[in-house]
C-alpha positions in Angstrom: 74.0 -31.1 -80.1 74.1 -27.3 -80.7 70.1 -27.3 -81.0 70.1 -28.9 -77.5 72.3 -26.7 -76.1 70.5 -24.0 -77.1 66.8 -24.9 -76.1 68.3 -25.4 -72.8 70.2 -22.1 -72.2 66.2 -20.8 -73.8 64.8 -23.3 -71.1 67.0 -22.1 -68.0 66.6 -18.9 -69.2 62.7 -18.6 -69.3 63.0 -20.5 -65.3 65.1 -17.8 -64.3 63.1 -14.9 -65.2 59.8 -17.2 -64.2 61.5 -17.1 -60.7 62.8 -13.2 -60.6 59.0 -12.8 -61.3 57.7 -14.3 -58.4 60.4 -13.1 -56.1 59.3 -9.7 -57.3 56.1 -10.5 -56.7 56.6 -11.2 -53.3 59.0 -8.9 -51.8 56.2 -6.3 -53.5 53.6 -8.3 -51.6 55.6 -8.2 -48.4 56.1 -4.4 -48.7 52.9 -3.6 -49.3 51.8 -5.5 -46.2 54.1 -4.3 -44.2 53.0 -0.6 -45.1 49.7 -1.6 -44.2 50.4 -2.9 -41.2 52.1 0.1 -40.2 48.7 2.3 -40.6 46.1 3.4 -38.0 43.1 1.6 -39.1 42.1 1.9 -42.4 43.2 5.8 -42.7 46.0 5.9 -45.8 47.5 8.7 -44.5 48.3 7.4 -41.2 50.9 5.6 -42.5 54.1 5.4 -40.0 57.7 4.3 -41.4 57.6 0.1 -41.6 60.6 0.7 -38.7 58.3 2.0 -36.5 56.9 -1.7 -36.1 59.9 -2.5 -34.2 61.3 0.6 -33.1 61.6 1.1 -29.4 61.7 5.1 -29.3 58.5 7.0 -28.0 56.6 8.2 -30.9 57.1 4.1 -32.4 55.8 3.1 -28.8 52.9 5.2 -29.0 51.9 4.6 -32.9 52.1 0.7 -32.1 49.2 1.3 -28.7 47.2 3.6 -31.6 46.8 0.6 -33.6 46.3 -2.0 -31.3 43.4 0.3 -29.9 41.9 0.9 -33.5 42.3 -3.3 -34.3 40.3 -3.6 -31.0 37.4 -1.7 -31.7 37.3 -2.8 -35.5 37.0 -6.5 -33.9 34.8 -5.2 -31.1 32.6 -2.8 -33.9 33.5 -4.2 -37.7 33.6 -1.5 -40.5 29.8 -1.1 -41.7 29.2 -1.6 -45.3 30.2 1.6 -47.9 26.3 0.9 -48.6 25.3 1.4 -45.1 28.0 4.4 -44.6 26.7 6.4 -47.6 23.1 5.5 -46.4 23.9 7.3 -43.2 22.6 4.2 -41.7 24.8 3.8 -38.9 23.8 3.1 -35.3 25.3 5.3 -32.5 28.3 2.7 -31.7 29.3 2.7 -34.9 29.4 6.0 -35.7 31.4 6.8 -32.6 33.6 3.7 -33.7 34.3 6.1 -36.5 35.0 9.2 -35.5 37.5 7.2 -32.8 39.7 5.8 -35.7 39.5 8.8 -37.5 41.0 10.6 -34.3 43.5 7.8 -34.1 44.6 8.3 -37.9 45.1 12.2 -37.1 46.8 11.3 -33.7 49.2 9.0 -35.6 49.9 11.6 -37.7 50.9 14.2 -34.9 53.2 11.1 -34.0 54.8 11.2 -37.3 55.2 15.1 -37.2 56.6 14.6 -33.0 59.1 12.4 -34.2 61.0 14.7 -36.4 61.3 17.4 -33.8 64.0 17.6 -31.3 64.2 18.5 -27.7 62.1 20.0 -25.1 59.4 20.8 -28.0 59.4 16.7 -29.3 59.1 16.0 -25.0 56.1 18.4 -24.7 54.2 17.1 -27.9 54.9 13.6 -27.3 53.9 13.9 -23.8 49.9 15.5 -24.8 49.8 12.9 -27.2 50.7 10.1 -25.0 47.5 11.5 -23.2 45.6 11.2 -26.2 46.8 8.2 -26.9 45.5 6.9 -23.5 42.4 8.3 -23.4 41.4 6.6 -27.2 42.5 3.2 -25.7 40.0 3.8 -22.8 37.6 4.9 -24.9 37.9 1.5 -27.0 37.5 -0.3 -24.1 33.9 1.4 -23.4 33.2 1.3 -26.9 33.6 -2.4 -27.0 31.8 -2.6 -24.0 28.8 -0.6 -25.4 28.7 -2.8 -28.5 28.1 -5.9 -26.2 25.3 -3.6 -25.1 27.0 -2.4 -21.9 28.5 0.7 -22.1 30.1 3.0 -24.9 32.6 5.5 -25.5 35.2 7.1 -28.4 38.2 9.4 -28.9 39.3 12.6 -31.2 41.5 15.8 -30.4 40.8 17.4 -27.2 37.9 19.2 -28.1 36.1 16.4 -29.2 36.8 14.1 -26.6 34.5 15.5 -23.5 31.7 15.6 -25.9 32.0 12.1 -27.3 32.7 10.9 -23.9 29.4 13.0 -22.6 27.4 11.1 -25.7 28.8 7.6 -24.6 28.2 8.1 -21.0 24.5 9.0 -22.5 24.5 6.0 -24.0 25.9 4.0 -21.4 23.0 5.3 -19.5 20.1 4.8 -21.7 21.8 0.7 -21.7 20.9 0.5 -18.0 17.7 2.2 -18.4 16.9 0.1 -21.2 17.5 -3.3 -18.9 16.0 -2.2 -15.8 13.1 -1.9 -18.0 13.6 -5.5 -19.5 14.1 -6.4 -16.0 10.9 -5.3 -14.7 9.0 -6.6 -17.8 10.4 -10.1 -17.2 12.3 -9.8 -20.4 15.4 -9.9 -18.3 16.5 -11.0 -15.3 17.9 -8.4 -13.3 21.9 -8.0 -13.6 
């Protein structure tokens, strides 16, 4: 009987450490998601707190719109290869896809650094990033557009804006060029 007893407590002991495993396993598993879910795009280092997710104050508010913006234009213009990237093979949208996350990424960090200040400083900060923030998510939109082959257009800090915009609207007119050509070589029938 004492044998028995004691492959049993061995046999119950070995299930519950079998099951602390796993629940280790997963509450990692759900951390680590959760972190990443918290990021701008693929960018490490735009990494917000997890209660940012939820949270209803200003800077939360405006990190969630950053990566809803970047999830749209990585469905809109998926990631190129690293083969492609290191190639430099990258066609205009893409490349413009990129430098737009990579703006988000930095603006989500300015988020992270607005949020810890206080007062009339936190308002003025929050409110030029809310512009940023704005202007990235109509930039995805062209952007998506462009990769559908009508129209294009990204985001970064101020300075780089105007001069990513000026390349999109570019672009956006060498599109319509292009199918008013198609158009007149019966390639296309006129939109």
């Amino acid at each position: 009987m004492g044998e028995l007893a004691g492959e049993l407590l061995v046999g119950v002991t070995v299930l519950i450490a079998v099951l602390l495993a796993a629940t280790a396993v997963v509450v990692a598993w759900l951390v680590r998601s959760l972190r990443r879910r918290a990021r701008v795009g693929r960018h490490p280092h735009s990494t917000a707190p997890v209660s940012w997710l939820a949270a209803g104050h200003p800077a939360a508010s405006l990190h969630r719109r950053l990566r809803r913006a970047v999830t749209a234009l990585r469905v809109a213009v998926p990631q190129p290869s690293r083969k492609r990237r290191r190639r430099g093979e990258l066609t205009g949208v893409e490349r413009l896809a990129g430098e737009l996350e990579a703006h988000a990424a930095a603006v989500g960090q300015d988020l992270l650094f607005a949020a810890r200040l206080r007062g009339s400083h936190r308002q003025r900060v929050l409110a030029a990033l809310h512009q940023q923030v704005t202007d990235i998510e109509a930039l995805t939109a062209r952007i998506a557009l462009a990769a559908q082959g009508r129209g294009v257009s990204p985001t970064a800090d101020p300075a780089v804006l105007p001069r990513l915009a000026a390349e999109l609207d570019s672009l956006e007119a060498a599109y319509g060029e292009l199918a008013a050509l198609e158009a007149r070589a019966g390639l296309r029938r006129p939109a």
